[in-house]
N, C-alpha and C positions, 0 to 999 in steps of 0.2 A: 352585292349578294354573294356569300361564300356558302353554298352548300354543295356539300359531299354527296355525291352520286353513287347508289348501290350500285353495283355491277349488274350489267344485264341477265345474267343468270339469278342473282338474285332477285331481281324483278320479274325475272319470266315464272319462277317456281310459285312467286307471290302471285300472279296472273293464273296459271293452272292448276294451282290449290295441290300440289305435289311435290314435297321433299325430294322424290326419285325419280327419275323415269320409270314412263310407264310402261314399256317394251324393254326394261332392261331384262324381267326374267324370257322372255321371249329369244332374246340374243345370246342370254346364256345356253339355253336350254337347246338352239339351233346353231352352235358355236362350230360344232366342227363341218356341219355343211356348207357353214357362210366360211371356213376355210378351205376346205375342199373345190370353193369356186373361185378364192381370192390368191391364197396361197402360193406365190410363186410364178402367177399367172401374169400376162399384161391389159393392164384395165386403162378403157380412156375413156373419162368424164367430162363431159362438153356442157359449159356454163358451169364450169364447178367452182367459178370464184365469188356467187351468190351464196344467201344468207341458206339453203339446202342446199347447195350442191356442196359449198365447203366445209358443211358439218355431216356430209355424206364422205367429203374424201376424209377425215379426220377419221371415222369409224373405220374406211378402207382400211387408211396408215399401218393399223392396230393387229391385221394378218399380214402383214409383208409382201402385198405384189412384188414381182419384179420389178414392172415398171409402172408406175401411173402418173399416165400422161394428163393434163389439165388442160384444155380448150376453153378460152373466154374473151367476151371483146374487152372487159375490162380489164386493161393493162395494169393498173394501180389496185384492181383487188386480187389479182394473181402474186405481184409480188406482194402484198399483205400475206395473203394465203402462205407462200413459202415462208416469209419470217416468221409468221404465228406457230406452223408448223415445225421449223428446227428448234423454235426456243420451246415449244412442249418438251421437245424430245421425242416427237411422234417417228419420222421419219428414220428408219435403222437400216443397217447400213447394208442388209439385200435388197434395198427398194432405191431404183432411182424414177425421183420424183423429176416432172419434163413439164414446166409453164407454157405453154404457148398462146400469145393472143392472135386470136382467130375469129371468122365472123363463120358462123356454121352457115350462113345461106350463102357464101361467098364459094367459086368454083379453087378456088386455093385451098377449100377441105377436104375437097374428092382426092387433087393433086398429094396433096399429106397425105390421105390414107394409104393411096395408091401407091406410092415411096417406102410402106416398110411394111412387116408382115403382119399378117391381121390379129386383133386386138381378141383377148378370151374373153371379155366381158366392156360393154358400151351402155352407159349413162347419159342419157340425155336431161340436162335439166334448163337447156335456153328456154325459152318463155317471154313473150308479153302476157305479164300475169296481173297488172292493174287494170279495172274496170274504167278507172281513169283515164286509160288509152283508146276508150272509143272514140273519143271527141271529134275526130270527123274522119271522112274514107279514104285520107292516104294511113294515118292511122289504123285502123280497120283492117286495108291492105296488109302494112307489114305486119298485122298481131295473124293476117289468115297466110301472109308467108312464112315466118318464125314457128307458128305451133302447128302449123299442118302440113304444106307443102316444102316447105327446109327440110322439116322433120321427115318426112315422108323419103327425101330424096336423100338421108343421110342413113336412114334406113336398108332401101336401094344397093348404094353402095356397100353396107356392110354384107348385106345379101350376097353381093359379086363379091365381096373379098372371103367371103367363108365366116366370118364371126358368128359364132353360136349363141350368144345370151345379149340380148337388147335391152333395157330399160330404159323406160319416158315417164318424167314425173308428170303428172294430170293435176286435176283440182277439183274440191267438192264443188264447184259450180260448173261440173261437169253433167250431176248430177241433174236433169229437170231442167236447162240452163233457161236463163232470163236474159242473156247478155251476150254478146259477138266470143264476148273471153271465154266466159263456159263454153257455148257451144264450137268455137276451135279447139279447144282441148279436147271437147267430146268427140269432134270430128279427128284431132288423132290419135284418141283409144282408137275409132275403128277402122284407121289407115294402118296401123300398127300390127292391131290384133288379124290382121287380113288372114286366113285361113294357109294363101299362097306363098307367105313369105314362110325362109325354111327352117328359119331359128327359132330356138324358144324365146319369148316377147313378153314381158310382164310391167304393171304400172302402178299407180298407186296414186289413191285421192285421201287429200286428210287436210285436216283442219291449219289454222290462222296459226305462221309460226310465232311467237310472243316476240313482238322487239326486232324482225327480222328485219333488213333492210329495205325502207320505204312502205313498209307497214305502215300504220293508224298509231301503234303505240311507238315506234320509233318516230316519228314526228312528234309525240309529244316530248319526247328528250330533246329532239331539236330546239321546241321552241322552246323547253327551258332553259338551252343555251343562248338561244337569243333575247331572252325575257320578252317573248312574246308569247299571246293567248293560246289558249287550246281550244278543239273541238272535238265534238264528240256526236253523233248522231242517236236520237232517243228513237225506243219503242225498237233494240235492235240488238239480237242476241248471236252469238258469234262462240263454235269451239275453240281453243287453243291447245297449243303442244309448245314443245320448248324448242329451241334448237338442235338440241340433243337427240331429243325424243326422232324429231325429223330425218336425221341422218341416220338414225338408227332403225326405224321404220321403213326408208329405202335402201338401205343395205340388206333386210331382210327380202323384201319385193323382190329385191335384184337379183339373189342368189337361191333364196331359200322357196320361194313363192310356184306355184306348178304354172306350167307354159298357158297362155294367154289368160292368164288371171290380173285381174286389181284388185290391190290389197288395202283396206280400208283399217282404219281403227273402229276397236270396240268403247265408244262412245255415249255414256247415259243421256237422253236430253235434259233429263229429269238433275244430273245430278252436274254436268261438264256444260251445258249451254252460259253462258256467262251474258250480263248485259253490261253493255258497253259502258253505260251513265256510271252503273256500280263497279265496273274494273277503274274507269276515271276517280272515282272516289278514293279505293283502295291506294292506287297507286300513289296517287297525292296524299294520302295520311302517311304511307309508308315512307315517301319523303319527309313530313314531315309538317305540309302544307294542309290547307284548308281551301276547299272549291269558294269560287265566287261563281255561282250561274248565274249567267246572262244568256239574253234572247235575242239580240242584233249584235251584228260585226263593232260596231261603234263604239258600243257598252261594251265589249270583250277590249277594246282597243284603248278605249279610256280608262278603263277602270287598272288595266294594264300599268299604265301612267300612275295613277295614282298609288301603286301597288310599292312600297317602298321597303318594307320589309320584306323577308323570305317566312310571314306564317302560311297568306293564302294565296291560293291563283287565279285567275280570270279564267272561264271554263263556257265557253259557246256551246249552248244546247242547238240542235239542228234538227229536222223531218228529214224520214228519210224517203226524197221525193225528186233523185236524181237520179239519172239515164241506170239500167239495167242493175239495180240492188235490191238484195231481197232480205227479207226483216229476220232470216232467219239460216239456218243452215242444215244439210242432208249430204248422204254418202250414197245411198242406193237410188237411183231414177227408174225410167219406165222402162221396162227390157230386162232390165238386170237382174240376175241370179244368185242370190248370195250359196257358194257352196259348201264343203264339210271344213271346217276351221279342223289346222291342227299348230294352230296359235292358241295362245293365254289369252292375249289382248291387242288380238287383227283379227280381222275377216278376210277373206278371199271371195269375189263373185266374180261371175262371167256375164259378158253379155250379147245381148242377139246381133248378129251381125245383118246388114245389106248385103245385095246380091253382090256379086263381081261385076256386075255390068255396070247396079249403080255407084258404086265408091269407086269404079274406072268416071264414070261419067262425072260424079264432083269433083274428082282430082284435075280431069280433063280441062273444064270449067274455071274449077280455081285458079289453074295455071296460067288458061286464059285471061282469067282479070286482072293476073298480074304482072301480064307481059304486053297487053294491048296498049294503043299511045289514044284509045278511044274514051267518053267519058264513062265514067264508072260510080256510080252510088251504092248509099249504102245499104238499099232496098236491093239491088244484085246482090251485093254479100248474103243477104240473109237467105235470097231465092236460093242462091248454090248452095247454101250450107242446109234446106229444107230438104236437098236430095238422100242427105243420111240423116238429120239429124232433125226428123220433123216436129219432136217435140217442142222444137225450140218458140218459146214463148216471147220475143222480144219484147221487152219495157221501155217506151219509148219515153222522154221527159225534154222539156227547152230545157231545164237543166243540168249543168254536166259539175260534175267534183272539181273540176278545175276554177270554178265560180266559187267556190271555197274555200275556207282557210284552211 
């Protein structure tokens, strides 16, 4: 098989029905504020060698920090990050860019910050952000240490070092969550937004980045390097952004956005909802390919086999009837305020907070369950996280995505 692969940007633009970005007049029109905060400043981005945080530090590049530092456990996508970056030509020559791999829940992050002087602006975008990660409660654990108590405790720290502007990327399945994922990330909007910490703190939820790393739709590039099947999950409609769009949306959040707001995109359902079945279609025409749907793994698998040319491809339709996913997606949940936009195409809301007593008491809790040598299920996780976050609707299924192609 010799086919020529568009380039992901191509494919993303082809997925979100957009020539441009959709926040580019937004960036322009707020340029010299998001310089006013970048400008000369030292910024450090934690998980920035993900498919958002390195197209958040590329937008960084473009004002010239002083310094901006990189914190990620992935060794090999930090030094990608630096190569991709010198060969743009992003990186000039008042910025010194600084990789470091690092585990943010690890005590060797406090010891680094506490080693040099405090940073004018903190990105957080570490994450267990697959739904795929709930599979069982150690699992669970580190998705409720990474997005809430790390985060919380990297927070902390910046607190005692004096750092003035904070930012933690969220998720629309923060919103109403159905799943351990949303509602950790909802549970650190409001560890974040705490009323008592003394920085200004902003965050941002938005949709499906197109093609990002271990996405839905970068697995299907996968398997078509491995000339194996695709899937696709029917009756299930999902926003997208591009990569671009993504770093550029939290570069606004970060800088531009008022103190404990999230910044959401201005998103039609009517017009930006996409269903998956028909991005699968699209994608594969624009390759060049024709879908073969099938309804069992076996028939995806044989028909695979027989597939000898490059016109069509094997295409697993699936229910969508696994642990905590929802047929659809939302920015605003129960509490939330949306406030006065002085965006093009974002929103800004606020939302109601718990007492001090009880977001002391989940944190208490949480830390608990992550430090006891007792046993631990995943019906505790969900009791602690009902202290803030009692919308929370668990979806429970025997089956898990991992049961999946």
């Amino acid at each position: 098989m010799n086919t020529t692969f568009p380039s992901r940007i191509e494919l993303a633009r082809l997925v979100v029905q957009r020539p441009q970005s959709k926040f580019a007049s937004d960036l322009s029109g707020h340029s010299d504020s998001v310089a006013e905060r970048v400008e000369g400043r030292r910024v450090l981005v934690v998980g920035g060698a993900g498919s958002i945080g390195s197209a958040t530090v590329r937008e960084l590049l473009r004002f010239e920090p002083r310094e901006l530092h990189v914190v990620d456990l992935d060794e090999n996508g930090l030094a990608e990050l630096a190569r991709s970056s010198r060969s743009e030509g992003r990186v000039r020559p008042g910025t010194r860019l600084r990789l470091t791999p690092m585990d943010l829940s690890g005590h060797l992050m406090g010891r680094m910050l506490g080693s040099t002087e405090p940073y004018d602006l903190v990105l957080n975008f570490a994450a267990l952000k697959h739904v795929r990660s709930e599979k069982d409660v150690f699992s669970q654990l580190r998705m409720l240490d990474i997005n809430v108590v790390a985060a919380r405790q990297l927070l902390d720290w910046l607190t005692d070092l004096g750092t003035s502007h904070y930012f933690a990327v969220s998720t629309d399945k923060a919103a109403n969550p159905v799943n351990l994922m949303g509602a950790t990330k909802r549970a650190m909007e409001l560890a974040m937004l705490d009323a008592r910490m003394t920085q200004s703190v902003t965050s941002a939820r938005f949709a499906n980045v197109a093609f990002s790393n271990g996405s839905l739709l970068d697995g299907w590039l996968r398997r078509l390097e491995g000339r194996q099947p695709w899937a696709v999950p029917t009756g299930t409609r999902r926003y997208f952004v591009t990569a671009e769009e993504s770093g550029q949306l939290c570069l606004l959040a970060s800088t531009v956005a008022s103190d404990r707001s999230i910044v959401i995109p201005k998103l039609d359902p009517e017009l930006h909802l996409r269903d998956l079945v028909e991005v699968a279609e699209e994608v594969l025409d624009f390759l060049g390919l024709r879908p073969l749907w099938c309804t069992t793994e076996d028939e995806a698998r044989l028909r695979m086999v027989e597939t000898t040319h490059a016109t069509s491809w094997p295409v697993l339709l699936t229910p969508l009837d696994t642990m905590g996913e929802k047929n659809f997606e939302e920015f605003v949940g129960a509490g939330d305020i949306l406030g006065a936009d002085h965006f093009e195409d974002l929103r800004t809301l606020h939302t109601l907070q718990p007492s001090p007593d009880r977001l002391d008491a989940f944190l208490e809790k949480a830390t608990w369950l992550l430090s006891t040598d007792g046993p631990v299920s995943s019906d505790d996780l969900i009791t602690c996280l009902h202290l803030v976050v009692p919308e929370l609707m668990h979806t429970s299924s025997a089956k898990s995505l991992d049961a999946r192609m």
